[in-house]
Rosetta silent file (secondary structure, phi, psi, omega in degrees, C-alpha in Angstrom):
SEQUENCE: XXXXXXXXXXXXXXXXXXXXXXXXXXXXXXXXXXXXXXXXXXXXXXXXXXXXXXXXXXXXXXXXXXXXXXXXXXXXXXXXXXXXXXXXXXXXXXXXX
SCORE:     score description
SCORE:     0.000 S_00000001
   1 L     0.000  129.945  166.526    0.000    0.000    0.000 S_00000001
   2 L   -70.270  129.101  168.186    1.299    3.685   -0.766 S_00000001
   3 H    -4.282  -75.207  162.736    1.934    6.521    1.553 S_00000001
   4 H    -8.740  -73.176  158.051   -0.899    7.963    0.199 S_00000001
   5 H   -54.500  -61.453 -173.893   -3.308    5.275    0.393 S_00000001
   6 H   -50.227  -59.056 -174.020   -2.321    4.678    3.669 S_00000001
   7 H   -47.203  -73.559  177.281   -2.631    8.528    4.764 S_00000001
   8 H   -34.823  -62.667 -164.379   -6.490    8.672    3.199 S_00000001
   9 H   -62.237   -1.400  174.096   -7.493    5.805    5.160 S_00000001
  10 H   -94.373  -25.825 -179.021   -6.092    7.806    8.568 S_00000001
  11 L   -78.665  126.445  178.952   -8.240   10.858    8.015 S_00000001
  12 L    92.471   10.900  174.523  -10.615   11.148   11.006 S_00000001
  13 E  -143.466  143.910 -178.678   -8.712    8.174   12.597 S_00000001
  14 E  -106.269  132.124 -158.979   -6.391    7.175   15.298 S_00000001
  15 E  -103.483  114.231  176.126   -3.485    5.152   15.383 S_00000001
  16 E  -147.438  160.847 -166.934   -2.240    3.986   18.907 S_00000001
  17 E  -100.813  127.507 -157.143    0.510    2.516   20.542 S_00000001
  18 L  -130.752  107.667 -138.029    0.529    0.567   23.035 S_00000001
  19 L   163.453  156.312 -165.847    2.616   -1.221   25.244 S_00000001
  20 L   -60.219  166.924  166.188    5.035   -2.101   28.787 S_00000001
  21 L   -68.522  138.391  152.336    7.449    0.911   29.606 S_00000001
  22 L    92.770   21.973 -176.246   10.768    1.376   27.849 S_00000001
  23 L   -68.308  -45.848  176.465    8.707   -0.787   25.073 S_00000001
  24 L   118.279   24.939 -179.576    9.613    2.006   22.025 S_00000001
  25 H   -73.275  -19.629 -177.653    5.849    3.215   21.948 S_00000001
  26 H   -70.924  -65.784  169.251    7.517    6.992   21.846 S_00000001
  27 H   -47.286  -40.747  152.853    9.700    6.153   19.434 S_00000001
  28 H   -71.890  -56.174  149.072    8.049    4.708   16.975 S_00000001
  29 H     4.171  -75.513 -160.310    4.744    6.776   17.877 S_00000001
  30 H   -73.860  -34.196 -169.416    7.142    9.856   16.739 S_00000001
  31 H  -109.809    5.877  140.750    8.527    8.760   13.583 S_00000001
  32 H   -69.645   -6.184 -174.259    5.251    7.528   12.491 S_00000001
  33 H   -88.447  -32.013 -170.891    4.007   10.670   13.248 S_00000001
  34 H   -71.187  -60.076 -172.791    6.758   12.610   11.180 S_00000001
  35 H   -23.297  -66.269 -148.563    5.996    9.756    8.368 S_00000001
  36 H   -94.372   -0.532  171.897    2.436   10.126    8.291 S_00000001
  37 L    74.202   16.843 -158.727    2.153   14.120    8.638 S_00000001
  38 L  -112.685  143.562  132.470    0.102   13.175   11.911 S_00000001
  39 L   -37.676   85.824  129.462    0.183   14.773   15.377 S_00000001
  40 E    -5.162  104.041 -178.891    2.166   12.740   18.087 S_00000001
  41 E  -128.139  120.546 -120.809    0.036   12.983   20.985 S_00000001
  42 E  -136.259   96.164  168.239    2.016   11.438   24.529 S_00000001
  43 H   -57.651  -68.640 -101.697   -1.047   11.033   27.717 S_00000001
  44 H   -81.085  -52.203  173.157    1.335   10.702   29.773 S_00000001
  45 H   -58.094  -59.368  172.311    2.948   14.409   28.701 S_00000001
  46 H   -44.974  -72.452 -165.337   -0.673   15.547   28.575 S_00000001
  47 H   -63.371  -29.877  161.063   -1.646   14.690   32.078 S_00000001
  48 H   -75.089   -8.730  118.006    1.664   15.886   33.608 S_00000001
  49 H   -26.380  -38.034 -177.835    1.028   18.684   31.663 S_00000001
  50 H   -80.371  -52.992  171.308   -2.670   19.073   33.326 S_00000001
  51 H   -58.673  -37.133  169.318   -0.694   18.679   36.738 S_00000001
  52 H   -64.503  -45.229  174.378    1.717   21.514   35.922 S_00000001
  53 H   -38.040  -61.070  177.871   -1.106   23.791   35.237 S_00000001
  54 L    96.593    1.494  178.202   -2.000   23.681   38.760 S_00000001
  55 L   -84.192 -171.950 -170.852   -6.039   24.009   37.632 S_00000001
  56 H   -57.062  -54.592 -151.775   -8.977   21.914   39.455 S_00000001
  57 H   -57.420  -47.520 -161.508   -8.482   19.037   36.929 S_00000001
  58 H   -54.149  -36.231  160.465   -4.735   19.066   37.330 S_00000001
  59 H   -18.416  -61.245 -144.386   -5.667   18.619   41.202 S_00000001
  60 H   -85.030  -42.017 -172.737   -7.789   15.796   40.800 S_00000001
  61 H   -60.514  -50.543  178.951   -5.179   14.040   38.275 S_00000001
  62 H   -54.161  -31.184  152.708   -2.046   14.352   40.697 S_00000001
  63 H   -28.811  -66.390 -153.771   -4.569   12.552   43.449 S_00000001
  64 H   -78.034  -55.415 -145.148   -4.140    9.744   41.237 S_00000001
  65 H   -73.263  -16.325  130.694   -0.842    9.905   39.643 S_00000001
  66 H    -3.901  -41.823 -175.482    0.799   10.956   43.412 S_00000001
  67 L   -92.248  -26.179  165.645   -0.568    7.793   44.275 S_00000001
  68 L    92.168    3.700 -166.678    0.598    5.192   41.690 S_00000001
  69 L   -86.941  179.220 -179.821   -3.403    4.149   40.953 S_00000001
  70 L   -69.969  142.373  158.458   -4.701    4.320   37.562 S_00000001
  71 L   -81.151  132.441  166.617   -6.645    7.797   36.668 S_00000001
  72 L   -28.809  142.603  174.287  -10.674    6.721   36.740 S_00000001
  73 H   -56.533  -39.210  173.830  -12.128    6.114   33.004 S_00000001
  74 H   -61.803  -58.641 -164.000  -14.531    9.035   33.700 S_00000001
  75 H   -66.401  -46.776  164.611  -11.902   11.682   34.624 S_00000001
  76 H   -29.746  -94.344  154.786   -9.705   10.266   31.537 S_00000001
  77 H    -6.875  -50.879  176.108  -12.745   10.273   28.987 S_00000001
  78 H   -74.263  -59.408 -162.675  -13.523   14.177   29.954 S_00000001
  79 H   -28.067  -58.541 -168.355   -9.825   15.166   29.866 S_00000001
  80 H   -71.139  -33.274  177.016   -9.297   13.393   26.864 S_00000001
  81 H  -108.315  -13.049  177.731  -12.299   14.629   24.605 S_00000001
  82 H   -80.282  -40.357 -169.860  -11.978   18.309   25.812 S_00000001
  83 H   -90.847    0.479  116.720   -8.027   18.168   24.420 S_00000001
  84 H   -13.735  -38.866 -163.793   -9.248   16.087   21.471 S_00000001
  85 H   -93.810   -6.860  167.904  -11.778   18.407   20.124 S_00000001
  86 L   -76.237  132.774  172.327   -8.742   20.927   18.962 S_00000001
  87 L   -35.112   20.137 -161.956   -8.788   21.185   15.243 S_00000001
  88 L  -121.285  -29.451 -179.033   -5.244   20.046   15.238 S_00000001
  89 L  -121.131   32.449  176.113   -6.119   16.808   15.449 S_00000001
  90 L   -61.533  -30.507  165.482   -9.200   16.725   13.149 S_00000001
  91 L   -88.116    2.992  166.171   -7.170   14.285   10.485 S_00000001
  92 E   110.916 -157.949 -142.836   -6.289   12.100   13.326 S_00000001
  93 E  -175.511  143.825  154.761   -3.752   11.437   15.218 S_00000001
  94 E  -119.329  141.080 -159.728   -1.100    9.046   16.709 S_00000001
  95 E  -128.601  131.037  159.116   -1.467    8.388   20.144 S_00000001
  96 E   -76.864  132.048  175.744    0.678    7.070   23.059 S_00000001
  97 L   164.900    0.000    0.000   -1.271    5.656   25.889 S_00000001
């Protein structure tokens, strides 16, 4: 299949990687993202990002990650579709997490 082909079949869709730490999901993640003209998107950078902020959300996320437990599916799910819906990632995305 060509670049190309491959590219169409990506718009409006998300490719993600998945996998134990120190696995290479960053690494590849990134130079499919360079490949594929796609946004590189990291949770992990997002929610420590959300914690640096210092707002209510970042609050509730350092609760968890302070803690070593998984963040809830709910609290994820909002986080995750409010920093989704920028137009940056409207042709999709590749995403670590």
């Amino acid at each position: 299949m060509e670049l190309n082909n491959i590219q169409q079949l990506l718009n409006d869709n998300i490719i993600l990687f998945m996998g134990a730490p120190l696995a290479g999901k960053s690494t590849q993640g990134t130079l499919l993202a360079k490949v594929l003209e796609r946004p590189y998107v990291s949770t992990g950078n997002l929610f420590r990002n959300e914690v640096a902020s210092g707002n209510e959300l970042g609050q509730k996320i350092k609760v968890y990650m302070d803690s070593g437990e998984l963040i809830p599916n709910e609290l994820t799910i909002t986080f995750l579709t409010t920093k989704f819906n920028d137009p940056i990632y409207q042709n999709g995305m590749i995403l670590d997490g």
